[in-house]
Kinemage of the C-alpha trace (Angstrom):
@kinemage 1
@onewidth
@group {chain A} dominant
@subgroup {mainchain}
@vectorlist {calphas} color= white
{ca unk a 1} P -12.759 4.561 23.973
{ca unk a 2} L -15.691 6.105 22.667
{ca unk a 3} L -13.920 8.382 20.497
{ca unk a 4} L -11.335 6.037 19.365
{ca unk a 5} L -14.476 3.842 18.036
{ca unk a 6} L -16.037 6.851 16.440
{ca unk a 7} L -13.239 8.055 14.843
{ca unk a 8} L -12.518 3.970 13.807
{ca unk a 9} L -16.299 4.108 11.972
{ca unk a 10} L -15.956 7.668 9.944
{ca unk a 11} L -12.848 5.985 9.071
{ca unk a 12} L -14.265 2.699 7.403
{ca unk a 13} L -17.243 4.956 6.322
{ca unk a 14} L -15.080 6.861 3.946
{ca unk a 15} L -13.241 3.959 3.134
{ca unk a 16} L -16.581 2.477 1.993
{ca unk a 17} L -16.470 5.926 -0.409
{ca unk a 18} L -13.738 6.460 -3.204
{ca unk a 19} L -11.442 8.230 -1.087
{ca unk a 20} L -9.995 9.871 -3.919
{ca unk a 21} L -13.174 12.228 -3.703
{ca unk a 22} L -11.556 13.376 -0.449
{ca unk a 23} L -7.183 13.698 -1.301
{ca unk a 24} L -7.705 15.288 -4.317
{ca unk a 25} L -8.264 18.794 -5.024
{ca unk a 26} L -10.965 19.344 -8.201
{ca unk a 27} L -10.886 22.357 -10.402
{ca unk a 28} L -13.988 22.917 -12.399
{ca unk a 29} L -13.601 22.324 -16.078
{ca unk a 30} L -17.402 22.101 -17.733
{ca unk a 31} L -20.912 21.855 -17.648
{ca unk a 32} L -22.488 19.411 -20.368
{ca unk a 33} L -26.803 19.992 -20.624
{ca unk a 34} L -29.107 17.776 -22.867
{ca unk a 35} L -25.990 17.454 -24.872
{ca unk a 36} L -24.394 20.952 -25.004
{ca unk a 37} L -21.228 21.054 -23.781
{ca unk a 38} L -20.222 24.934 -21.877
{ca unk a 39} L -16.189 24.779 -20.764
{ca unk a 40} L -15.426 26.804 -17.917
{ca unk a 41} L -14.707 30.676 -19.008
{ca unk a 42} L -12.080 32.286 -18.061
{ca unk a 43} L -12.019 35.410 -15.654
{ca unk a 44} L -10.096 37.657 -13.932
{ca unk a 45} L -10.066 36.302 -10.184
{ca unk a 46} L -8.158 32.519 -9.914
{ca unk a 47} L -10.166 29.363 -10.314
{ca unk a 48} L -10.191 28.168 -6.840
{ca unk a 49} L -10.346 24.349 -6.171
{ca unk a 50} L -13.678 22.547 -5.183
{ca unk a 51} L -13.643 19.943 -2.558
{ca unk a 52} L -14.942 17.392 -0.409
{ca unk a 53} L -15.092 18.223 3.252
{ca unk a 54} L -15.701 15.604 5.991
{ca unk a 55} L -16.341 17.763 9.562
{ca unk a 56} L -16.938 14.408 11.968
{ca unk a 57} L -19.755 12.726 10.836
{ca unk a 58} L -20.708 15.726 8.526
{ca unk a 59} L -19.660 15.479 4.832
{ca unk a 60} L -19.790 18.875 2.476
{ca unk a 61} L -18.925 19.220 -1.295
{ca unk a 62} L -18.019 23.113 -2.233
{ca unk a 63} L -18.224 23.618 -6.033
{ca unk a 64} L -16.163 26.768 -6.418
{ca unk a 65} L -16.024 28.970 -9.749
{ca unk a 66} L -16.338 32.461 -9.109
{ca unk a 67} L -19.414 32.114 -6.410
{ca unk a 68} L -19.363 28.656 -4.567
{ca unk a 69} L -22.376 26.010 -4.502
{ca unk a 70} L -21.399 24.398 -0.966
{ca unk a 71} L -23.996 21.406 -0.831
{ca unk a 72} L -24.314 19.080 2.788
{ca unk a 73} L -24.300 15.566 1.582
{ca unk a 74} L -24.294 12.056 2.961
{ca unk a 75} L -23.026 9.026 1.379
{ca unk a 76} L -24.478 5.827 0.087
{ca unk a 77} L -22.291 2.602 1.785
{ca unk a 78} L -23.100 0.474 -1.958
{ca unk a 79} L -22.623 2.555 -4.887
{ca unk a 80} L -20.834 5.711 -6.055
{ca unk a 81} L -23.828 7.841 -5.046
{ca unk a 82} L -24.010 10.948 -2.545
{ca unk a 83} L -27.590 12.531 -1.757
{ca unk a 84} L -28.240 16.741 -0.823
{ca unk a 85} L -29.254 17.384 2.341
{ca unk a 86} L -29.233 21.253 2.396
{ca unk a 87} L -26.652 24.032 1.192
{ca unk a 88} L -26.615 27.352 -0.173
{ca unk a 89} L -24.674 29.397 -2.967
{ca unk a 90} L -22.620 32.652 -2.287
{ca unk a 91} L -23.962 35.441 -4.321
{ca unk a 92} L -20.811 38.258 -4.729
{ca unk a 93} L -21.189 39.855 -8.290
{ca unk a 94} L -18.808 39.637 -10.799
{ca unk a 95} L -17.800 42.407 -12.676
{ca unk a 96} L -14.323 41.351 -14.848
{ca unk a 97} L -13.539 40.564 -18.028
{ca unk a 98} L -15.660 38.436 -19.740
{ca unk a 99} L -18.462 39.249 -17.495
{ca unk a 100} L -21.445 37.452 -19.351
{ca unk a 101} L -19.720 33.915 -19.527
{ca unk a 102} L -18.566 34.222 -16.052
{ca unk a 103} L -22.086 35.439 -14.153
{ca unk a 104} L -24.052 32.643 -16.763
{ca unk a 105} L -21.477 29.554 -15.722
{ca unk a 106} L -21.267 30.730 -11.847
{ca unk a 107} L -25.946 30.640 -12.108
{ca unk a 108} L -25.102 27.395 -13.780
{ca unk a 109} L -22.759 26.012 -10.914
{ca unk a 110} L -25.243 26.849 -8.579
{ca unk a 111} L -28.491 25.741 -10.156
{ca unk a 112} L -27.353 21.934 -10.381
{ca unk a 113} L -26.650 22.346 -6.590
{ca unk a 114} L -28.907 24.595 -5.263
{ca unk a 115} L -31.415 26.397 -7.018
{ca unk a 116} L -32.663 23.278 -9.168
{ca unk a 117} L -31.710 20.586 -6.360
{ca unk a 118} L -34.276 19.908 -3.554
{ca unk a 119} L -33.130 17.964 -0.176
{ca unk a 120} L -33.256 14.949 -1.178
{ca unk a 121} L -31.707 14.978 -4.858
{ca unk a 122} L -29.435 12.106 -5.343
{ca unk a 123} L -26.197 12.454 -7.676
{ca unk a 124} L -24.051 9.820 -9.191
{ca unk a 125} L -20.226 10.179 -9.457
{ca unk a 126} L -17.441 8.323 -11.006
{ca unk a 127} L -13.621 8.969 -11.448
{ca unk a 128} L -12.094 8.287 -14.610
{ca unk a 129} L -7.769 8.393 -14.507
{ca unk a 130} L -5.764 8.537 -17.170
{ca unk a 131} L -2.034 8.382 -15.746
{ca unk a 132} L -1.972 11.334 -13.135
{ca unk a 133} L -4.751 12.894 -14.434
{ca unk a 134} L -8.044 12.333 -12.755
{ca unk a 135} L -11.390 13.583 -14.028
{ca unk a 136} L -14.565 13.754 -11.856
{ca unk a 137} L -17.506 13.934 -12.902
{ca unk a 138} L -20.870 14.860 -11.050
{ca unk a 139} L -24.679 13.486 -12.868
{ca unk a 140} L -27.883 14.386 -11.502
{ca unk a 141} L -31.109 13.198 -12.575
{ca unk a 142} L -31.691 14.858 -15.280
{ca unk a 143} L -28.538 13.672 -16.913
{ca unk a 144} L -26.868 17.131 -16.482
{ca unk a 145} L -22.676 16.958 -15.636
{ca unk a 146} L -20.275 18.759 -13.979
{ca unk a 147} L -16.822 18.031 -14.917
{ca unk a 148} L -13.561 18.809 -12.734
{ca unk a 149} L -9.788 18.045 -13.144
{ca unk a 150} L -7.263 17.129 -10.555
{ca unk a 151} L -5.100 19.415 -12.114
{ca unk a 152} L -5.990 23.510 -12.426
{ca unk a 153} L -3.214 23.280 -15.389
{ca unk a 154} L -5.243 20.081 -16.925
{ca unk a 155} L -8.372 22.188 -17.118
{ca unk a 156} L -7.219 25.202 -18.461
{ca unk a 157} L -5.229 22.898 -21.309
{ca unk a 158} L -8.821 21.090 -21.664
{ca unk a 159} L -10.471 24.565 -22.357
{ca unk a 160} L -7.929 25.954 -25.195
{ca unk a 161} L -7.187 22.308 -27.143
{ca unk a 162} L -8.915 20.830 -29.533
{ca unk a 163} L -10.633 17.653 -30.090
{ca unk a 164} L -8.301 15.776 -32.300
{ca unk a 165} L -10.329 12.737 -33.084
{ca unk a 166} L -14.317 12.372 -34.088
{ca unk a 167} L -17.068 9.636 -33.112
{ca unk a 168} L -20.325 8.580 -35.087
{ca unk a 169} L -23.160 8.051 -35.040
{ca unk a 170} L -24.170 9.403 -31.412
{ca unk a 171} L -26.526 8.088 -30.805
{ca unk a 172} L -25.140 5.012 -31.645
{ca unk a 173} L -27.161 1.921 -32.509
{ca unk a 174} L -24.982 -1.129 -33.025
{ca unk a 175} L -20.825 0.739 -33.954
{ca unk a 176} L -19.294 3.598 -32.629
{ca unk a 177} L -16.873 4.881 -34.983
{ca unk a 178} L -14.030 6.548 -33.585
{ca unk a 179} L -11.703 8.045 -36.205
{ca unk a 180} L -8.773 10.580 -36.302
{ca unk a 181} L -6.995 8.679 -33.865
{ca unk a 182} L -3.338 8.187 -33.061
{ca unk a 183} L -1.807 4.686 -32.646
{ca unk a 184} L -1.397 3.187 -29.668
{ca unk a 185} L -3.536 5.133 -27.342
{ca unk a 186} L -6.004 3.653 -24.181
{ca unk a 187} L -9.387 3.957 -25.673
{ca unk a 188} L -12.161 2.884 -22.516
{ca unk a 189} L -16.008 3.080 -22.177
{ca unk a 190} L -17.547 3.766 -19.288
{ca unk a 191} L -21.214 3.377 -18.060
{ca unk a 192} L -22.520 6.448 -16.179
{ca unk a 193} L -22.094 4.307 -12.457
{ca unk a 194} L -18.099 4.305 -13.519
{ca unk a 195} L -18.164 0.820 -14.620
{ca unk a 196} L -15.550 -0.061 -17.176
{ca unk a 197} L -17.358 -1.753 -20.604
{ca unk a 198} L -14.650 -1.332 -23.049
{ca unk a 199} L -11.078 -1.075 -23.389
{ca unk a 200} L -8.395 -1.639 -25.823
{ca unk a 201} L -5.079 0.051 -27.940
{ca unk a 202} L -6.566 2.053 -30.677
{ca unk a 203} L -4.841 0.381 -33.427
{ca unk a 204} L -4.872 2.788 -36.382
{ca unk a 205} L -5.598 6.173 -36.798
{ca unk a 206} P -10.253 4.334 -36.721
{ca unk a 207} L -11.708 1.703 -34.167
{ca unk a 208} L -14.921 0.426 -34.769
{ca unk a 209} L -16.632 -0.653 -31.319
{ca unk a 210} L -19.595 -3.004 -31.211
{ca unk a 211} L -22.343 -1.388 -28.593
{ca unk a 212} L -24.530 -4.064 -29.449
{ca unk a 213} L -24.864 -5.612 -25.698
{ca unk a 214} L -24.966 -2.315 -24.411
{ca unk a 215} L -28.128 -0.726 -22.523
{ca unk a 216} L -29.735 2.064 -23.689
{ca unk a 217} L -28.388 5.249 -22.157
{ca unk a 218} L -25.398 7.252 -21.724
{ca unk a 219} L -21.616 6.097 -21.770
{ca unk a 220} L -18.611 7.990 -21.957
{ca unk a 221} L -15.732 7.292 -24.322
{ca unk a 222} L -12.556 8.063 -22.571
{ca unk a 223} L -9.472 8.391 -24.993
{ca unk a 224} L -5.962 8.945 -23.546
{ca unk a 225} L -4.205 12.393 -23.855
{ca unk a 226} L -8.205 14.401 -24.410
{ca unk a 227} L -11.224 14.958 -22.457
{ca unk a 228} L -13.878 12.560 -21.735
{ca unk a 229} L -16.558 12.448 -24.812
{ca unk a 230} L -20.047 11.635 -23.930
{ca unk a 231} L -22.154 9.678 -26.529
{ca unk a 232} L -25.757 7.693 -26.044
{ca unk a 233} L -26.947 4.352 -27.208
{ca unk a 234} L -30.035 4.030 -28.998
């Protein structure tokens, strides 16, 4: 009886979370700091998903590149929040082609969840879905993000296309222009907790949003078919 109850509570409890944290697999795609955007390199071993683990009452997030950052984490019940308790980074040396890029992102991976992150840092996450696509991303105090795709194909793609369409200002003030744009596409604003601000058909090949009402901070412009584009309001 005991057990069944137990096993009744972890299952609410990750109810309570977005359990598409936990049925998805999530292939690291980039790491955006104070603005600078660095897309995952490529390398000679196979990207290897990351993934949330739930042993019991234990919960674990491994953020695998080449090394992995495996952090133990526990859950906020109210908002899409999860807070470090411990965890440690493997440290194998890489030695393949394009050896630079690969050893700088893998010290990057692990900084955000180790090296830089005390016990006790809390990071906000929020899905965004575009058809079967899903993109996760990770923020952590400092405003730093980790990106990852539900799809190893998806990431790849995301790290050889181009950016089709442009936005201006950013920061923004009172319009965001987006231009470059085809017809007919989902265009959707986020704010950084996941909620949903904006969303709408872009109707010509601009759209001219009104941020007006908007707090000041960071918001990401999600336009179907490309990547998430981060932009900040003044």
């Amino acid at each position: 009886m005991k057990k069944t109850l137990f096993l009744l509570f972890c299952s609410i409890f990750l109810s309570a979370q977005n359990s598409e944290l936990f049925t998805n697999d999530w292939y690291i795609s980039q790491i955006v700091t104070n603005g600078q955007t660095v897309t995952t390199p490529s390398m000679a071993n196979a990207l290897s998903p990351s993934a949330f683990i739930q042993n019991n009452s234990n919960y674990y997030f491994a953020s695998r590149y080449f090394n992995t950052a495996q952090t133990n984490i526990t859950f906020s019940t109210s908002v899409n929040n999860f807070t470090k308790i411990g965890g440690g980074c493997t440290l194998a040396d890489y030695w393949g082609v394009n050896m630079t890029a690969v050893q700088e992102y893998d010290q990057k991976n692990c900084d955000f969840y180790i090296s830089y992150a005390l016990p006790g840092t809390i990071y906000t996450y929020q899905i965004l879905t575009n058809g079967t696509s899903k993109t996760l991303i990770i923020t952590n105090p400092s405003g730093t993000q980790v990106f990852y795709n539900n799809s190893l194909f998806l990431g790849i793609k995301e790290n050889t296309l181009k950016k089709t369409f442009t936005i201006y200002p950013n920061p923004v003030d009172d319009f965001l222009i987006i231009e470059n744009l085809e017809k007919n596409l989902k265009v959707k604003i986020y704010d950084m907790s996941g909620k949903l601000l904006f969303e709408t058909l872009s109707p010509d090949k601009a759209l001219k949003v009104n941020t007006t009402d908007f707090q000041k901070g960071h918001y990401i412009l999600s336009v179907e078919n490309s990547k998430p584009e981060l932009f900040i309001k003044k």
